[in-house]
N, C-alpha and C positions, 0 to 999 in steps of 0.2 A: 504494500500500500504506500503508496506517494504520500508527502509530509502537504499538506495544504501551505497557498502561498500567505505572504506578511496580508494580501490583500482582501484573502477570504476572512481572516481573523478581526479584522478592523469593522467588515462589512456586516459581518455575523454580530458580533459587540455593538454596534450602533444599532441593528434593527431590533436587539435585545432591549436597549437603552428605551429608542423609540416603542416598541410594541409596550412597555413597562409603563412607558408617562403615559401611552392609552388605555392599558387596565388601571391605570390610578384615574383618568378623568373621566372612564366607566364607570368607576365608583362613586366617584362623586356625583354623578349625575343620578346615581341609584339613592343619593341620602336629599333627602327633604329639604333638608338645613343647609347644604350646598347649592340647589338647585334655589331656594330662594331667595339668597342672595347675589343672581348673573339679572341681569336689565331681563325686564318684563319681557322682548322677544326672544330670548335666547328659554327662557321660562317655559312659555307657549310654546315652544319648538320640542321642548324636549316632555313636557305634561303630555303633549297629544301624539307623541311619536306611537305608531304603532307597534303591537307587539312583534311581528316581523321587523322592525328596523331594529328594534332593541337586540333582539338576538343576534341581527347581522352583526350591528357594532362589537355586541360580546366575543362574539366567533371570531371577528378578525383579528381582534387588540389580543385576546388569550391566546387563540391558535396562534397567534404572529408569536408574541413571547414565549411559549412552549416549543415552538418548532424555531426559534430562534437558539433555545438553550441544548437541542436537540440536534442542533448545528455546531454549535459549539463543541459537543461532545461527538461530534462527528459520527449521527445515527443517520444512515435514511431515510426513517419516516422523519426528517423533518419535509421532507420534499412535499411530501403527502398533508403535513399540515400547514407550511407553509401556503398551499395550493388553496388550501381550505381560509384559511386567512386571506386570503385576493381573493375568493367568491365573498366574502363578511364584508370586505369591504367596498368590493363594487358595489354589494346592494345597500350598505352605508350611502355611497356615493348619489344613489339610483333615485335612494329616499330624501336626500337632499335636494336634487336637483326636482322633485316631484312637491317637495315642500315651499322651497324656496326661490326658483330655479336655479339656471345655470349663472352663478356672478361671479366675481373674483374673490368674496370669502368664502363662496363654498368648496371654488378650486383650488384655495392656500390652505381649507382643512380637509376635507375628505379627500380633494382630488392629489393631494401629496400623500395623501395613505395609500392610496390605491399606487400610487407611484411606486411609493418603498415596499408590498408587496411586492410589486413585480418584481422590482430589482431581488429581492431577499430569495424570490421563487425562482429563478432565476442563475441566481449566483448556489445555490441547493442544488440546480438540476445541472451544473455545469460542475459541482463537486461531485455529485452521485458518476458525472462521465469521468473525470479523474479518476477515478477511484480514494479518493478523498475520505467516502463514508462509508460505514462498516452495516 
C-alpha cells in the first residue's frame, strides 16, 4: 500500500474541521435558545424547514465528519459516506434555493458545502484508486 501524499492529509483534516463547524451549527439550530436569538428571517427559515431538509442537512455535516475521520484512518467506506454527504447536501442546497432562491448567500453557505463535498468525495475516490485505503 502507497503512503498517501502531504496533500490528501491536509485535505482530509480540513473537511474534518469543516464537516465538525457543520455538526456544531446543526446543533445549534436543533436548540430553541440558539435559534432565537439569529434575526427573525434566518428564525423563519429554519422553524419551517421541513423534515426532509432537516435530515439532509444532518446527513451531510455527520456523514461528511464521519467519513472525513474514516479518511483519515484511511478506510474505504469513507468513499461511501463521503458520497452520502454530497447527496445531504445537494438536497441542503435544493431546499434553499426552493426557500429562498438562488442568491449569493445561499451560494456562500450551502453552495460551498456542496463544493467541499465534492472535492472530499472526490479526493476519497482518487485515494481508494491509489491504493491509499484499506
Amino acid at each position: 500500500m502507497d503512503k498517501p501524499s502531504l496533500s490528501f492529509w491536509a485535505i482530509a483534516a480540513l473537511g474534518l474541521f469543516w464537516n465538525v463547524m457543520g455538526c456544531l451549527n446543526y446543533i445549534s439550530q436543533t436548540t430553541a435558545g440558539s435559534v432565537a436569538q439569529l434575526p427573525e428571517q434566518y428564525q423563519t427559515l429554519i422553524t419551517g424547514r421541513p423534515v426532509w431538509a432537516t435530515a439532509a442537512f444532518a446527513v451531510g455535516v455527520f456523514a461528511g465528519a464521519v467519513g472525513c475521520i474514516l479518511l483519515l484512518l484511511r478506510r474505504s467506506v469513507a468513499v461511501q459516506l463521503l458520497g452520502l454527504s454530497l447527496v445531504g447536501s445537494v438536497l441542503s442546497l435544493a431546499y434553499m434555493v426552493m426557500a429562498i432562491g438562488l442568491s449569493g448567500d445561499v451560494l456562500l453557505s450551502t453552495g460551498v458545502s456542496v463544493l467541499m463535498a465534492c472535492i472530499l468525495l472526490a479526493v476519497a475516490m482518487a485515494a481508494r484508486t491509489r491504493n491509499w485505503l484499506r
